[in-house]
N, C-alpha and C positions, 0 to 999 in steps of 0.2 A: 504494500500500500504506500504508495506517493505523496506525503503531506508536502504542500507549496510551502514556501517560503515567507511567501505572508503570513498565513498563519499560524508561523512558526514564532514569525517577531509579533505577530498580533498576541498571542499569548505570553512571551515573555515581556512583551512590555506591561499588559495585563496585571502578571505575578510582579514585576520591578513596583509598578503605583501601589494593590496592595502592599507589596513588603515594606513602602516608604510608611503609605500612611498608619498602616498598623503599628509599625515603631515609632512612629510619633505622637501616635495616640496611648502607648504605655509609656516611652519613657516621660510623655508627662502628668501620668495619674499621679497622684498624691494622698492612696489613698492604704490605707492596712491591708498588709498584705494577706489577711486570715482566707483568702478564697485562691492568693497567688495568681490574680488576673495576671497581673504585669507579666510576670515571670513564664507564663500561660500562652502568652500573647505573643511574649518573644521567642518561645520557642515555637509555635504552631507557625509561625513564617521565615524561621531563619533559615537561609539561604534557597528560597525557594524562586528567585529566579533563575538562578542555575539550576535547580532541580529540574524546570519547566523547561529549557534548555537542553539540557542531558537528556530527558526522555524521550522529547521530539528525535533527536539526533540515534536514538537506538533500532539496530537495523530489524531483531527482532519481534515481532508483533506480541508476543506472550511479554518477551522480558518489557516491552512499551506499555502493556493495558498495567503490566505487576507496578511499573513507575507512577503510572496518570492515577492508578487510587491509591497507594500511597498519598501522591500527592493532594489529591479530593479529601481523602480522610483527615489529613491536616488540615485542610481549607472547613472542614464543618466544623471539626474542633474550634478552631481560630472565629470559625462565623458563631457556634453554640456563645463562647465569651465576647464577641462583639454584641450581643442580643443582652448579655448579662449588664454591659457599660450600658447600652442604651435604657436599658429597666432601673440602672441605679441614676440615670442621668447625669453621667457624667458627661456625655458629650452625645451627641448626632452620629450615627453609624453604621443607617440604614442606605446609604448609597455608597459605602464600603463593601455593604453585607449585598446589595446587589453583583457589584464589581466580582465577589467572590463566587455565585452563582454560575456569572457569567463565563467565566474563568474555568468551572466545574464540568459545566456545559458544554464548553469547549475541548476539554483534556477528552472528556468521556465520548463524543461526535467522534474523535478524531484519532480517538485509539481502535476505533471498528468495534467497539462491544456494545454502541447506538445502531449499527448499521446493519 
């Protein structure tokens, strides 16, 4: 299966905006860590625009769907505590929490396990 090159960069630019704004959005809570959002937040997106990256780039189709949920499963983790920020209001998150949707959408379309 042949993925273009757009969207290949359409998804890793994707995963680059969430991974900025997620990490902007923990390293500025300020709030106890008794739930370890922050701590939460920054792992469920650390390094995940190379993740998005490296999978497209994998030649075969099993070892590629085994990357894109991995990588999905991080992205709902990451979206489950983006829903938690928005409920305690700390901040606006629901076009984050889209971003990340879209992103999911994407990995899953494009690994053939939609098709």
């Amino acid at each position: 299966m042949s993925i273009s090159n757009s969207i290949v960069k359409n998804a890793a630019e994707r995963a680059g905006f969430i991974q900025n704004n997620v990490l902007d959005i923990a390293y500025e809570m300020n709030i106890d860590e008794l739930y370890q959002i922050k701590t939460r937040l920054i792992t469920s997106v650390n390094n995940l625009s190379n993740s998005v990256t490296e999978a497209f780039s994998l030649s075969n189709r099993l070892d590629r769907i085994r990357s894109f949920v991995l990588i999905t499963g991080k992205m709902l983790e990451c979206r489950d505590y983006l829903q938690l920020v928005n409920k305690l209001r700390i901040t606006d998150t629901s076009k984050l929490m889209e971003e990340i949707d879209e992103l999911t959408n994407l990995l899953m379309i494009n690994s053939g396990s939609l098709n």
